[in-house]
C-alpha positions in Angstrom: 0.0 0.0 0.0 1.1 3.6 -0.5 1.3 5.8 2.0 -0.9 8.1 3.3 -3.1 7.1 0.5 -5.8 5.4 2.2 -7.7 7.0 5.1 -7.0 5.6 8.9 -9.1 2.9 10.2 -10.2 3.2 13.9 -11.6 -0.1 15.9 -15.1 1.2 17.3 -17.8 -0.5 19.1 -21.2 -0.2 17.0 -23.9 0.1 19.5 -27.7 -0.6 18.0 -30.6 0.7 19.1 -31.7 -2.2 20.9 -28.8 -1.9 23.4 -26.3 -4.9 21.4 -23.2 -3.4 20.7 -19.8 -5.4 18.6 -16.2 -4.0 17.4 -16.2 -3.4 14.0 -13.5 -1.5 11.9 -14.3 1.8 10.1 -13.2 5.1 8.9 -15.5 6.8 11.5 -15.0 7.7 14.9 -18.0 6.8 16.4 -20.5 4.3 14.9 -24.6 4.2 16.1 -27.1 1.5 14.3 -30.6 1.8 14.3 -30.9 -2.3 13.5 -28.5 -4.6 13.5 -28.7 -9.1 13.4 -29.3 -9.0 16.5 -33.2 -7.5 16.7 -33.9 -7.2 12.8 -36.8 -9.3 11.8 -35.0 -11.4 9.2 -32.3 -12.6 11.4 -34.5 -13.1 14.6 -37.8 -14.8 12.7 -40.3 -12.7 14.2 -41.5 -11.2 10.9 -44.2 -9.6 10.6 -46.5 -10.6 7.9 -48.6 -8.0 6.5 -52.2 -8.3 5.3 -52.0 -7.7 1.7 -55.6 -9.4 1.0 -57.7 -6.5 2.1 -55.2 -4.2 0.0 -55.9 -6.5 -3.5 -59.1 -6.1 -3.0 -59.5 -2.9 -2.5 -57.5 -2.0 -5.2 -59.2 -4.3 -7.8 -62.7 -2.3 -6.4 -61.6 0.8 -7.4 -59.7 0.2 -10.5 -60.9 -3.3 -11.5 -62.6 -4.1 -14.9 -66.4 -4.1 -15.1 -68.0 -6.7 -16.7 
């Protein structure tokens, strides 16, 4: 690598908004997560499923074809 090239790295500590923090590398000085593995739904399995039946057909109501 050349020198003074590339900008410094600093070892942090991410901390998430659910409290879980982990040392990460970065170019920033301080690093704050608003999700991280630990509470987002696709890591955990507690997704949320969302009604999209009532949404169809409400949609096809308004803008479906007549007969």
């Amino acid at each position: 690598m050349k020198k003074d090239l590339h900008p410094k790295l600093n070892l942090v500590t991410a901390v998430c908004a659910c409290g879980a923090t982990f040392q990460t590398h970065t170019t920033a000085k301080e690093l704050r997560l608003e999700i991280c593995s630990e509470c987002h739904p696709f890591f955990t399995g507690k997704q949320k499923l969302v009604d999209t039946a009532g949404r169809v057909e409400r949609f096809n109501r308004r803008y479906g074809k007549t007969a």
